[in-house]
LUMTOR-314909 format. One line per 3 residues: their letters; for each residue x, y negated, z negated of C-alpha. Coordinates in Angstrom, 3 decimals. Last residue first. Layout:
A) X/Y/Z; ...
This chain:
XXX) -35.854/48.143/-40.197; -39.480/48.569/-41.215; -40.523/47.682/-44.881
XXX) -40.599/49.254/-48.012; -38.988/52.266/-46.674; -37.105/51.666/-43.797
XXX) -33.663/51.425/-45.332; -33.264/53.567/-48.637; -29.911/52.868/-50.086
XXX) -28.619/50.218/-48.976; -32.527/48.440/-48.189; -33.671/49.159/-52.139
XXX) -31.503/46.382/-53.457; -32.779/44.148/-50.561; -36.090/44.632/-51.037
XXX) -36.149/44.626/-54.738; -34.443/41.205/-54.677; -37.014/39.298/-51.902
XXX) -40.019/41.716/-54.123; -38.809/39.729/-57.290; -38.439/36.118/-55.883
XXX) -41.567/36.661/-53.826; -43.590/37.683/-57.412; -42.180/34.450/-59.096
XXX) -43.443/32.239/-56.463; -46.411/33.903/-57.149; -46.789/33.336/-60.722
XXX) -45.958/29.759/-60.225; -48.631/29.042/-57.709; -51.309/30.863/-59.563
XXX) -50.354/28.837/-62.674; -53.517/26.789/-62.234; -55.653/29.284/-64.418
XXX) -54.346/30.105/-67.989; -52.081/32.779/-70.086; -51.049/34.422/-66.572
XXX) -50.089/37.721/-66.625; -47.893/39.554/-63.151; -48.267/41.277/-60.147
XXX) -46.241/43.209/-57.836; -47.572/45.490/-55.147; -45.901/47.517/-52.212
XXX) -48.467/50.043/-51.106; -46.124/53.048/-48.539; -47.191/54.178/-45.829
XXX) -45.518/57.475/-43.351; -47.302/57.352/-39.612; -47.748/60.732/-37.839
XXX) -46.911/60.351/-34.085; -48.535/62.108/-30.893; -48.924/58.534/-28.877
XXX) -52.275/58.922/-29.577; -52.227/59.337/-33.281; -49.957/56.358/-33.831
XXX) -52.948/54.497/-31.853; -55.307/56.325/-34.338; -53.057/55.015/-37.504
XXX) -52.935/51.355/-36.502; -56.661/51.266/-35.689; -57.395/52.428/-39.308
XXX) -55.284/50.454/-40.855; -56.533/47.211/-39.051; -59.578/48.590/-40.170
XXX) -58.659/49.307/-43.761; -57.161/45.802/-44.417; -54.481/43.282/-43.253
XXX) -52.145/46.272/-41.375; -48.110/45.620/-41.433; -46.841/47.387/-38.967
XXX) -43.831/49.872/-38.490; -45.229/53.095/-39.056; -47.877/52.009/-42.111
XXX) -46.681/49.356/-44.612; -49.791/47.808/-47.335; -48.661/44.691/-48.551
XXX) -48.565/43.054/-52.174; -49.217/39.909/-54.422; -51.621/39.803/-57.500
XXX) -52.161/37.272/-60.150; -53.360/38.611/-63.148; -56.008/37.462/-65.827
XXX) -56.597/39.134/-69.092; -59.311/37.523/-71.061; -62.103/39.265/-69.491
XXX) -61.104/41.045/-66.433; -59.910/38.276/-63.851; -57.787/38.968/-60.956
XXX) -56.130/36.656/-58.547; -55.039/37.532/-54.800; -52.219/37.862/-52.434
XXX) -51.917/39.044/-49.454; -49.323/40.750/-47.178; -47.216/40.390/-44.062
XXX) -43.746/41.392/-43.889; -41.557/38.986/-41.623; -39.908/40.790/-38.822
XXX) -36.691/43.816/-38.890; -36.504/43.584/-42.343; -33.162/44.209/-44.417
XXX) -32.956/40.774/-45.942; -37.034/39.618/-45.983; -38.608/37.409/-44.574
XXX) -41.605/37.145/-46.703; -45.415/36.381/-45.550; -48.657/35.814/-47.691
XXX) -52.343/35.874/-47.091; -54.653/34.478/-49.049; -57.435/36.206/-51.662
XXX) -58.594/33.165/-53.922; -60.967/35.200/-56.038; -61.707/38.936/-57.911
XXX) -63.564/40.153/-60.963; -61.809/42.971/-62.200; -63.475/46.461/-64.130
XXX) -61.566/48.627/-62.976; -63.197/49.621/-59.852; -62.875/45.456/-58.770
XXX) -59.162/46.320/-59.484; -58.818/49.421/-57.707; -60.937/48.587/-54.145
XXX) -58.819/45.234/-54.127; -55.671/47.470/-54.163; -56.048/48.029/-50.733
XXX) -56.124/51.687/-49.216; -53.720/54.053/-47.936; -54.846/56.846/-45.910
XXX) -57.259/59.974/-45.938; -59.605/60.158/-43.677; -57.861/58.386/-40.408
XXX) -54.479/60.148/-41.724; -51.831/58.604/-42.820; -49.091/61.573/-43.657
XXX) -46.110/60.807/-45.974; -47.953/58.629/-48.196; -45.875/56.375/-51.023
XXX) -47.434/54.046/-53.794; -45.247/51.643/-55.323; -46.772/49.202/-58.713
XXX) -44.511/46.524/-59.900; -45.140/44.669/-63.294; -43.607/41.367/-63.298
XXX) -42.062/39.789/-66.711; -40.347/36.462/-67.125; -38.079/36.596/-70.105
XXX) -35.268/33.672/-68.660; -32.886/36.445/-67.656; -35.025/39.028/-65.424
XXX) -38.106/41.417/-66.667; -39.361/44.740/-65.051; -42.203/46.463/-65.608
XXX) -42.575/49.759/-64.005; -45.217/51.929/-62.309; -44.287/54.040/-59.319
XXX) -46.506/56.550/-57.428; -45.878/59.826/-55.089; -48.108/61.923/-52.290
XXX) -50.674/59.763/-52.327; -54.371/59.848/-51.089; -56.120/59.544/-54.250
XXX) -59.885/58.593/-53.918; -60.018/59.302/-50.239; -57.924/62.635/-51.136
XXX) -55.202/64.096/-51.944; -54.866/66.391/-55.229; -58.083/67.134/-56.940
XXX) -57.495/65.557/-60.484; -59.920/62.967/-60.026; -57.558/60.368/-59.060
XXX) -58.626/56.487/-58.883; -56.166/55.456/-57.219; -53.223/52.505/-57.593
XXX) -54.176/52.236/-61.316; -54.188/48.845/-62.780; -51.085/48.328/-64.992
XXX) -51.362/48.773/-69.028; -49.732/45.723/-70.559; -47.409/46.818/-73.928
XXX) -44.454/46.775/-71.421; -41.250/48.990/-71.604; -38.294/47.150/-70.101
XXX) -37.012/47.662/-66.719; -33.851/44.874/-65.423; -33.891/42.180/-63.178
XXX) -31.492/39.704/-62.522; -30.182/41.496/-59.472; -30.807/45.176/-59.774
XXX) -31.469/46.912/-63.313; -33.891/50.647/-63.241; -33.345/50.985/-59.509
XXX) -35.791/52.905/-57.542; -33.665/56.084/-56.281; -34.590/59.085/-58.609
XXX) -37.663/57.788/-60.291; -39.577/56.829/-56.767; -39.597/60.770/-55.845
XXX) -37.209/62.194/-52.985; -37.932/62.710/-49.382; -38.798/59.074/-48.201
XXX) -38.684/58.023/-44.391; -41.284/60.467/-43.224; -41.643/60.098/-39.579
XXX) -43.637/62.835/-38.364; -43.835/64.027/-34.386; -47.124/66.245/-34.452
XXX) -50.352/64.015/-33.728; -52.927/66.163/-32.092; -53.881/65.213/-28.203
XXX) -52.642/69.012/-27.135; -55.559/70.409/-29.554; -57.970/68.474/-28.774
XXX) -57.763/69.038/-24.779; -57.976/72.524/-25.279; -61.479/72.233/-27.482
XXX) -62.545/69.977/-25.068; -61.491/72.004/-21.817; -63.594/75.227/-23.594
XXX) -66.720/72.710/-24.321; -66.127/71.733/-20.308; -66.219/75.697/-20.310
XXX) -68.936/76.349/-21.676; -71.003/73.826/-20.088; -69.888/74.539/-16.650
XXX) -70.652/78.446/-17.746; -74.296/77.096/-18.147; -74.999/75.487/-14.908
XXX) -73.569/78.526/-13.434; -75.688/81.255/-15.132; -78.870/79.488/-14.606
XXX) -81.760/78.671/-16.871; -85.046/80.145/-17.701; -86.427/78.712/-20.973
XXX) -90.019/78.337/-19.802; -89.871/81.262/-17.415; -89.576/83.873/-20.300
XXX) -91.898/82.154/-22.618; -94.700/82.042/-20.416; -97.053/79.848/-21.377
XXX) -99.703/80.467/-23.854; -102.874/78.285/-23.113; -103.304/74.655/-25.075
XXX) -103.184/74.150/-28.861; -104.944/71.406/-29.799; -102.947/68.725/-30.680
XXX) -102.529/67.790/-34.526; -104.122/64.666/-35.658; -102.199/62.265/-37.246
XXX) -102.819/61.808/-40.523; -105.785/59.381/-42.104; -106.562/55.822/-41.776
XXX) -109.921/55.047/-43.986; -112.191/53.206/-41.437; -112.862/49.895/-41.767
XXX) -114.945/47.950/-44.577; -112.649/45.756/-44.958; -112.659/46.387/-48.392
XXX) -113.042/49.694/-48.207; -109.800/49.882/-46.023; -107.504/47.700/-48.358
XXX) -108.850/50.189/-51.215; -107.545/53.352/-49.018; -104.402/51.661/-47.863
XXX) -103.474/50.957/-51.686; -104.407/54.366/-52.729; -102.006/55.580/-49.496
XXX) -99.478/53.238/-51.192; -99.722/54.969/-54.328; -99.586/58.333/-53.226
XXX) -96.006/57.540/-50.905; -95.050/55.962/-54.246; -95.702/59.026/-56.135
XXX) -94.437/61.408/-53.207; -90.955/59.447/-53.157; -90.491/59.010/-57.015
XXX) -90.636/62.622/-57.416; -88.387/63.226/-54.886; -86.535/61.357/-56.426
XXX) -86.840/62.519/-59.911; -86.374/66.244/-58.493; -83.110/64.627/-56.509
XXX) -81.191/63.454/-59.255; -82.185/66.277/-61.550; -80.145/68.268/-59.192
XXX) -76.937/66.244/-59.460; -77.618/66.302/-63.501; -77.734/70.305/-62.962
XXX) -73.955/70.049/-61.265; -73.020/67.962/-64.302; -74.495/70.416/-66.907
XXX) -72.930/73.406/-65.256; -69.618/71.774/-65.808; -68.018/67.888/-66.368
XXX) -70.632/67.252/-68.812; -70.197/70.299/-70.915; -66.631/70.170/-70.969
XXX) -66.870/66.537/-72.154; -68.612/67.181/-75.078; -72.029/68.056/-76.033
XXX) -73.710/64.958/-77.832; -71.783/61.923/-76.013; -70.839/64.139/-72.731
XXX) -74.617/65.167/-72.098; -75.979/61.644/-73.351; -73.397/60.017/-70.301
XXX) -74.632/62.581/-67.926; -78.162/62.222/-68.258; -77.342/58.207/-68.047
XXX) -75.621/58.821/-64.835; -78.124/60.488/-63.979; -81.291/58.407/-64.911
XXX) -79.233/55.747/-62.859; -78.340/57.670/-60.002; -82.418/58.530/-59.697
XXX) -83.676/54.551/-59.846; -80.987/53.413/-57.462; -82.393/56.045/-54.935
XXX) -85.636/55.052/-55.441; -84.791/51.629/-55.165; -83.288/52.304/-51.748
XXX) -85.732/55.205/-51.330; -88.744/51.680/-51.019; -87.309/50.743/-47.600
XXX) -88.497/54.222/-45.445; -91.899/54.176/-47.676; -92.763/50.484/-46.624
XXX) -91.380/51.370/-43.192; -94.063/54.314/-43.272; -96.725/52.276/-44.641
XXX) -96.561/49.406/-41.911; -96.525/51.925/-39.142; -100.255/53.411/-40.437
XXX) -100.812/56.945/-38.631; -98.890/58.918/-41.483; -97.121/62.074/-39.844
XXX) -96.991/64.302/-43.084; -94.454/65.913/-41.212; -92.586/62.977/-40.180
XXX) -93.022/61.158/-43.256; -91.522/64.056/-45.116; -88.547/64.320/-42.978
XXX) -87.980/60.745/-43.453; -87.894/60.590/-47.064; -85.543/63.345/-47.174
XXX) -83.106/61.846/-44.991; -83.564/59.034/-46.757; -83.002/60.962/-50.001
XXX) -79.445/62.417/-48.523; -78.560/59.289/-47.326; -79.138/57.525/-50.670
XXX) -78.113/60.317/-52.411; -74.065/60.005/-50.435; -73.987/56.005/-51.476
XXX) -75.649/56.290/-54.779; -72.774/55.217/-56.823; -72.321/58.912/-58.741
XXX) -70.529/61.017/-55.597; -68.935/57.850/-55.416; -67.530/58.451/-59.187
XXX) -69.238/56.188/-62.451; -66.077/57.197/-64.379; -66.869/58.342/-68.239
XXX) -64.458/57.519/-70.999; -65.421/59.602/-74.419; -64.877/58.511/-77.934
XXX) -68.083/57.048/-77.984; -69.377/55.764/-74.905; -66.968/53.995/-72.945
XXX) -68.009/53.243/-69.191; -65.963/52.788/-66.808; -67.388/51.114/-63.225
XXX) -66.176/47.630/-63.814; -65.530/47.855/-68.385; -67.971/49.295/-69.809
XXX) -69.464/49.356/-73.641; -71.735/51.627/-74.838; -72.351/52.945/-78.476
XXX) -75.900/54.462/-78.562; -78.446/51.828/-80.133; -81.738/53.306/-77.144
XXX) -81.532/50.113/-75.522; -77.872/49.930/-75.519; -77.991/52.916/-73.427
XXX) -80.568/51.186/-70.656; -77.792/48.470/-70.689; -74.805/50.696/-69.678
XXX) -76.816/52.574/-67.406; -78.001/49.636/-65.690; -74.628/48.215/-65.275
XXX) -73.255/51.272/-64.418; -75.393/51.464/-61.434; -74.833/48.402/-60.282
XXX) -71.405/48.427/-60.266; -70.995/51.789/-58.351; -73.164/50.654/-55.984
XXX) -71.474/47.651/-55.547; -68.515/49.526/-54.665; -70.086/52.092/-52.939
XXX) -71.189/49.837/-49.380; -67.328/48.917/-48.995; -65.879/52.054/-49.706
XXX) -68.020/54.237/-47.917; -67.413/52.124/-45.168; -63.697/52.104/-45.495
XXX) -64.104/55.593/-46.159; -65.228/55.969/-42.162; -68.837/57.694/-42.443
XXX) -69.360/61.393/-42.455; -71.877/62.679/-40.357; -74.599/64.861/-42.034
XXX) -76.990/61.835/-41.322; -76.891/61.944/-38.190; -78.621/65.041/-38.249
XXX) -81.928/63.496/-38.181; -81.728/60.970/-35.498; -81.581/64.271/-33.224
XXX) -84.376/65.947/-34.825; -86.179/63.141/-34.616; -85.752/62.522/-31.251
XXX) -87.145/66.015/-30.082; -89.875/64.750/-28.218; -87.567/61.729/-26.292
XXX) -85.630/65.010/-25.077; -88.859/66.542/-23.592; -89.420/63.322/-22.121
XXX) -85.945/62.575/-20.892; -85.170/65.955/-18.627; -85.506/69.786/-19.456
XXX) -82.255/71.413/-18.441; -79.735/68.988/-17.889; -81.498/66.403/-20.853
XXX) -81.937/68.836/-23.503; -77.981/70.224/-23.155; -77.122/66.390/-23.308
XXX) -79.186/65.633/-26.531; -77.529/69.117/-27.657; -73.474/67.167/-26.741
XXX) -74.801/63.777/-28.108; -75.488/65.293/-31.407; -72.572/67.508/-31.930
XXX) -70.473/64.783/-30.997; -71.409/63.183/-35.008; -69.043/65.440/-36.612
XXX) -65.925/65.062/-34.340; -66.582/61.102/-33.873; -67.564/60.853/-38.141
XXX) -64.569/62.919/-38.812; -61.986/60.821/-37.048; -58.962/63.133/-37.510
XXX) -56.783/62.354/-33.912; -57.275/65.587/-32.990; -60.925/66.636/-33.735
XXX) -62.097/62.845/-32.958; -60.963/62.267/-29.497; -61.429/65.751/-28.567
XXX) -65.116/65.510/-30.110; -66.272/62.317/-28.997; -64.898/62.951/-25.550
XXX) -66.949/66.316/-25.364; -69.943/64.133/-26.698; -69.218/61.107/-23.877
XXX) -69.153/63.711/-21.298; -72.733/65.467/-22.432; -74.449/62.452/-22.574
XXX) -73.151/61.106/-19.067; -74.329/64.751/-17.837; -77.905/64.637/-19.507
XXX) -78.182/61.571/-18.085; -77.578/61.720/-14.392; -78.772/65.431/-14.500
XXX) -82.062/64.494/-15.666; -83.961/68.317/-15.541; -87.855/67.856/-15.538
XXX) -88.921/70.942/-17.004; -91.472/69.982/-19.168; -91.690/71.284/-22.681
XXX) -94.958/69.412/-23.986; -97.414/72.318/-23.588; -98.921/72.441/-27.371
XXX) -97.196/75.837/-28.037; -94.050/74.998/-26.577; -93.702/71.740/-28.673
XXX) -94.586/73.513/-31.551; -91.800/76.230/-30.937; -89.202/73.562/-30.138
XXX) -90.279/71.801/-33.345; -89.797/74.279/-35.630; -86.601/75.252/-34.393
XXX) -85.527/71.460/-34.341; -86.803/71.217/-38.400; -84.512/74.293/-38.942
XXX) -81.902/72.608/-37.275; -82.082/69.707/-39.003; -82.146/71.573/-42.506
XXX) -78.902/73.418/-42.073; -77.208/70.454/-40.754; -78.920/67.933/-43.457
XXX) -77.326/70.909/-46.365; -74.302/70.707/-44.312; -73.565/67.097/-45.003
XXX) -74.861/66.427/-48.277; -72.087/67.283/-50.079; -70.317/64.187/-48.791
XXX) -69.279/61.935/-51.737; -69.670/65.121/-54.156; -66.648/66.732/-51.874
XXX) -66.335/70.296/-50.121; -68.131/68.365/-47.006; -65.372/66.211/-47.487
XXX) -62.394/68.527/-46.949; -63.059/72.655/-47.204; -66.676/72.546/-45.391
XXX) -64.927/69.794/-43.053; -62.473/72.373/-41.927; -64.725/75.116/-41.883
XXX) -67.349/72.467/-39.689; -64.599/71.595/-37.172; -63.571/75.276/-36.747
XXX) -67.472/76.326/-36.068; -67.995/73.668/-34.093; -65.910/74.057/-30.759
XXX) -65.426/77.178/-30.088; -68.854/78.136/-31.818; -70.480/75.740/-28.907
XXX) -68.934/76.797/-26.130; -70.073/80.709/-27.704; -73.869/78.983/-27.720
XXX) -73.754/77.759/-23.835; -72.539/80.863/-22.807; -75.092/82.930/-24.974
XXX) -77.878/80.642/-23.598; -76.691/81.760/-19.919; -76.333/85.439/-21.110
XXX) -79.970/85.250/-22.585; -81.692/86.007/-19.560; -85.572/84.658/-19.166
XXX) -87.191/85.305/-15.643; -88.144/82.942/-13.622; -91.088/84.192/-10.943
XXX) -93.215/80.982/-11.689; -91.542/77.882/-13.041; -92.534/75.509/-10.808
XXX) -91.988/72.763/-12.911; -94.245/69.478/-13.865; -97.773/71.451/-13.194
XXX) -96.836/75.064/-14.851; -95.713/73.675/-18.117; -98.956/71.917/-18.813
X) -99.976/68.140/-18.898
């Protein structure tokens, strides 16, 4: 089917200043969002992916426009039904997201908002032949951190584990403790950037693109190929976490936290890539045999089409002046409507640091230096906030009361929850660390100075021979949130009603010599956070839990 017989096309002229509209909607809206994400989590190892799938999906969409044209397939077959419901929801996307911080909403718009573009002006075939492109830059999105944080963390673990043991192998000095290892002298962190979380959607990205250009006939083999970068994946983060561990053990840890550490990232991706066209080459060996022994024809790559008459390019991408300054400026409304939607009244009920109003003595406690190091509240790489550290001030103490019972209390303040940076559970830290987790419940206090019962959990941890029984809650506004949705939903409806939440992690913990003293340990824990709650409430009301 040609060009000429789905769209009479003839006597159009091509005039950029309709395209030019469309495009300087588009750099209102997009070229802000992707500076800000190029200095936040694009900026990151979690997410440096990100522009390198923009810059390669649209390449790949460049490419393919111009095949498409050359083989005939544009039609002009406008769906305005569609391509209008597609564009709304993207301009929602992005207003919604841009103000209220949701990267993966203001990110990920940019794909409904071209798939609507496509759909006004050319209509649902031509937009089903450009799917890939679409499904493509997905993966430059960035997902929620809760995600991240829930699909790493076995990552993480696996990876060191396999490190750890393919170093023993060779009689280097390993030993690890969740995702630490110690090799040496030297402590290494298996970081996110490390798990396999942001490779793996880099590589399937990768391994995607390649089967679409290679364009295997055999459905079978291409899902084979699409499941088998998991391993792949695994494989590479593995050889470079090991890389990285040999660099720091021989070289030093300047070495492999420099060049050497950016060239490990790159090795990551050679062996990968690697691994991809080898197994890609074995299963093609495999289809080959399976097909002599059936005695069937050898499946090969799809067959280019042949290339049909030159159209004209002019009439092709002919579009009108009005349809496109609606675009523009429903982009223009967007970018408006962002801006008015973002949070602005703040209610920061701390403005000095924890060691300047938390009471060293209150009740019949008292602070006493304690042999026991405490689980970190973050794991900070030195970068300031972020997903990994997202406070603005932390407390560790031990305190112990008349009879020698000790609890260790941990505080963790935020001024500013935002939807990509914001408190998270101390689960993430301990399992991090090295802690085997079980018997997560949830607990309630009714506190003196409280205006309703805090709500919390509580939880046992097990590294080794230490074993801790844990008891906190997570404050944001005036709620008490049971995890990082409930965080997350608390902090966007905050967001809409044009407030900035403060939070605050409340946790105490304390040793146990044996299991079956859970009950003990906790009651212990409530009598502590009861008389650090009302202490604190004179002087600083609010803080650990809302008036």
């Amino acid at each position: 089917m040609t060009v000429e017989q789905t769209y009479p096309l003839h006597g159009k002229k091509l005039s950029l200043s309709p395209w030019l509209l469309i495009a300087a909607g588009l750099a209102a809206m997009y070229i802000p969002s992707f500076v800000d994400l190029f200095h936040g989590v694009w900026g990151t190892e979690r997410n440096a992916h990100g522009p390198i799938v923009l810059a390669v999906a649209c390449c790949y969409m460049y490419v393919r426009i111009r095949q498409l044209r050359e083989e005939g397939l544009i039609e002009r077959k406008p769906a305005p039904l569609a391509g209008g419901v597609m564009m709304c929801f993207g301009l929602l996307c992005f207003a919604l997201g841009r103000s209220q911080t949701v990267l993966f909403m203001e990110a990920g718009s940019l794909v409904p908002i071209l798939a609507g573009v496509v759909l006004l002006f050319f209509g649902v075939r031509t937009c089903k032949r450009l799917w890939f492109a679409f499904f493509f830059m997905l993966f430059m999105v960035p997902l929620p951190a809760s995600v991240v944080d829930l699909l790493t963390q076995p990552l993480k673990i696996g990876v060191s584990y396999a490190a750890e043991h393919l170093l023993r192998v060779f009689d280097y000095p390993i030993a690890r403790s969740g995702v630490i290892l110690y090799m040496g002298q030297y402590q290494l962190l298996v970081a996110d950037a490390c798990a396999g979380l942001n490779s793996l959607f880099t590589l399937e990205a990768l391994g995607l693109l390649y089967m679409n250009l290679v364009r295997h006939q055999s459905l079978l083999r291409n899902v084979t190929l699409a499941l088998l970068i998991v391993p792949i994946s695994f494989t590479a983060n593995t050889v470079r976490v090991v890389v990285l561990a040999l660099i720091t053990y021989h070289l030093g840890d300047a070495a492999g936290q420099g060049f050497l550490h950016g060239f490990a990232g790159m090795l990551l991706f050679f062996v990968a890539l690697g691994l991809i066209i080898a197994m890609d080459s074995l299963l093609r060996l495999i289809a080959v045999r399976y097909a002599l022994w059936r005695g069937i024809a050898v499946p090969e790559a799809v067959p280019r089409a042949r290339k049909p008459a030159a159209q004209e390019r002019g009439a092709l991408f002919a579009i009108g002046v009005p349809q496109a300054a609606l675009m523009a400026t429903g982009m223009v409304v967007a970018v408006a409507v962002a801006h008015l939607l973002v949070p602005r009244e703040e209610n920061v009920v701390k403005t000095a640091k924890f060691d300047s109003f938390v009471p060293h003595a209150f009740a019949d406690w008292r602070e006493v230096p304690s042999p026991y190091l405490q689980v970190s509240v973050d794991l900070d790489d030195g970068t300031g906030r972020n997903p990994d550290q997202p406070y603005d001030d932390v407390l560790s103490r031990t305190y112990v009361n008349s009879r020698g019972e000790q609890v260790m209390l941990a505080l963790a303040y935020a001024g500013e929850q935002m939807q990509d940076v914001k408190i998270h559970s101390p689960e993430v830290c301990y399992v991090a660390q090295g802690f085997v987790l079980r018997d997560s419940t949830p607990m309630s206090l009714s506190t003196v100075g409280a205006g309703k019962p805090v709500s919390g959990r509580r939880f046992v941890a097990r590294n080794n021979d230490r074993l801790e029984a844990v008891s906190y809650w997570m404050r944001i506004g005036d709620s008490f949130p049971d995890g990082g949705l409930a965080a997350r939903i608390k902090i966007f409806r905050e967001g809409m009603a044009g407030r900035i939440s403060d939070g605050i992690l409340v946790r105490a913990s304390s040793l146990m010599r044996e299991s079956g003293q859970e009950s003990a340990a906790y009651a212990l824990q409530q009598r502590f956070l009861l008389d650090l709650e009302a202490a604190m409430s004179k002087s600083n009301p609010g803080l650990l839990a809302p008036v």
